[in-house]
C-alpha positions as CSV (number, residue, x, y, z in Angstrom):
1,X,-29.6,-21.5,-11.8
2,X,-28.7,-23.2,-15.0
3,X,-30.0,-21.7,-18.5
4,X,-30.4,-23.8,-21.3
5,X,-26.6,-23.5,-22.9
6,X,-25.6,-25.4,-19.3
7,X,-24.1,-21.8,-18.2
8,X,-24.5,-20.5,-14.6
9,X,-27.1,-17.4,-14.6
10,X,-25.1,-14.0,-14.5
11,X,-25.7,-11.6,-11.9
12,X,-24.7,-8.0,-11.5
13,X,-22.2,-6.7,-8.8
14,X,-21.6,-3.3,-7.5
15,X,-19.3,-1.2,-5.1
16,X,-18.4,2.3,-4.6
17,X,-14.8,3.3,-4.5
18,X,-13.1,6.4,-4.6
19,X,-12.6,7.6,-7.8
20,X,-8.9,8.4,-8.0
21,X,-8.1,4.8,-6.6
22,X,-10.4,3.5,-9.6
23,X,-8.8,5.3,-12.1
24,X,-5.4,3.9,-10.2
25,X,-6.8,0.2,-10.7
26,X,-7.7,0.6,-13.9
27,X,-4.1,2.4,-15.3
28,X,-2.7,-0.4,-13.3
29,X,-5.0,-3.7,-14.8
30,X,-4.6,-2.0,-18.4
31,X,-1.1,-2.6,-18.4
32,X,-1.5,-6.3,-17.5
33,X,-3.6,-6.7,-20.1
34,X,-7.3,-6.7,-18.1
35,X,-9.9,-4.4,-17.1
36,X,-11.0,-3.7,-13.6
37,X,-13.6,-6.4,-13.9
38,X,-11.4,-9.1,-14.8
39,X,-8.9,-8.5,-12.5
40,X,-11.8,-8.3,-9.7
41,X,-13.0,-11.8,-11.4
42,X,-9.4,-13.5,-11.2
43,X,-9.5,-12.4,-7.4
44,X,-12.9,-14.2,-6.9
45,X,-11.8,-17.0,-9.0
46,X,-8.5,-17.3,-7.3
47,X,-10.5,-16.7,-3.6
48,X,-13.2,-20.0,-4.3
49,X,-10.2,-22.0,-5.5
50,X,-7.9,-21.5,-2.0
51,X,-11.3,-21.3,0.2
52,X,-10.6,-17.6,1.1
53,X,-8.6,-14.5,0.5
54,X,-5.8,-15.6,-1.9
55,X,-3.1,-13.6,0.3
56,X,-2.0,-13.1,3.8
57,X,-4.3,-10.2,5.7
58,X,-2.4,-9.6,8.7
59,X,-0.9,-6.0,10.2
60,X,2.3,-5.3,9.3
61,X,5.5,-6.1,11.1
62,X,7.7,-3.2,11.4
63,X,10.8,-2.6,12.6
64,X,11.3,-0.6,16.1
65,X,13.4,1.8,13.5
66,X,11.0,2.1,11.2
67,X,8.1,2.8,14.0
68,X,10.1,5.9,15.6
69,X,10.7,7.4,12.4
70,X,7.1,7.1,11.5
71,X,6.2,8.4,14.8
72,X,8.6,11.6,14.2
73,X,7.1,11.8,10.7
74,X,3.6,12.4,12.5
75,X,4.8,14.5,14.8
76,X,6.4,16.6,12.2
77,X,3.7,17.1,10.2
78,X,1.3,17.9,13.1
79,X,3.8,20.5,14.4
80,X,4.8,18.9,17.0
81,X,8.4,18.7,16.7
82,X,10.1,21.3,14.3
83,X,11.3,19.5,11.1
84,X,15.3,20.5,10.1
85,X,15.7,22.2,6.8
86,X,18.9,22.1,5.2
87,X,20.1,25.1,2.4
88,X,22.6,21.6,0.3
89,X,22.6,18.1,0.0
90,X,26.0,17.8,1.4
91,X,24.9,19.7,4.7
92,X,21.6,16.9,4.8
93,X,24.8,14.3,4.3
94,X,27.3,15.7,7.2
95,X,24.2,15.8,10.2
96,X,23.3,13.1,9.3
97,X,26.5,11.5,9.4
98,X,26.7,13.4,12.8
99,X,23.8,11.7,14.2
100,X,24.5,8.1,13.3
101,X,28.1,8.8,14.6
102,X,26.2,10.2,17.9
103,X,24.6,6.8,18.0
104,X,27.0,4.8,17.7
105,X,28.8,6.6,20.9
106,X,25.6,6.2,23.0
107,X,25.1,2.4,22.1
C-alpha cells in the first residue's frame, strides 16, 4: 500500500533470539558500521534481489579426519574415552610426534 509521498507502507517485524547471540550481532554489525536492523534489512534486500537466501545452505563437508576427531572430542567430553593430560608442551609435542610416526608405520 502506497502513502501519499509514493513510499511503500512500513510494517513492524519481530523475532526472539537468544540474548548473548544478540548482543554478539550487534558488537559484530557496530563495527561494520550498521545496527542489527540494517544488517537484517541488507539480508532481505540482498535475498529479493537473488530470489532466495543470498548464500549457500547446505551441511558441511568434512573431512573423514576431521569427523573422527570430532567424534573423539564427544566422546571425551561425555567420559567415554579418558582424555590424555600432559604436565609440558614439549611432552604434548613428542606423543604426538609418536602417534603420527605410528601412522605412518600402519599405513
Amino acid at each position: 500500500m502506497a502513502d501519499t509521498a509514493g513510499k511503500s507502507a512500513k510494517a513492524v517485524f519481530s523475532m526472539r533470539i537468544p540474548s548473548d547471540k544478540k548482543s554478539s550481532l550487534e558488537f559484530l554489525y557496530s563495527g561494520l558500521g550498521m545496527t542489527l536492523a540494517e544488517a537484517v534489512n541488507i539480508f532481505f534486500e540482498k535475498s529479493l534481489a537473488v530470489g532466495g537466501i543470498p548464500f549457500d545452505v547446505r551441511l558441511p563437508e568434512y573431512s573423514r579426519e576431521t569427523l573422527e576427531a570430532m567424534r573423539e572430542a564427544m566422546d571425551i567430553e561425555a567420559g567415554r574415552v579418558p582424555a590424555k593430560r600432559y604436565r609440558t608442551a614439549e611432552e604434548l609435542f613428542a606423543d604426538n610426534d609418536a602417534e603420527i610416526a605410528g601412522e605412518r608405520e600402519h599405513a
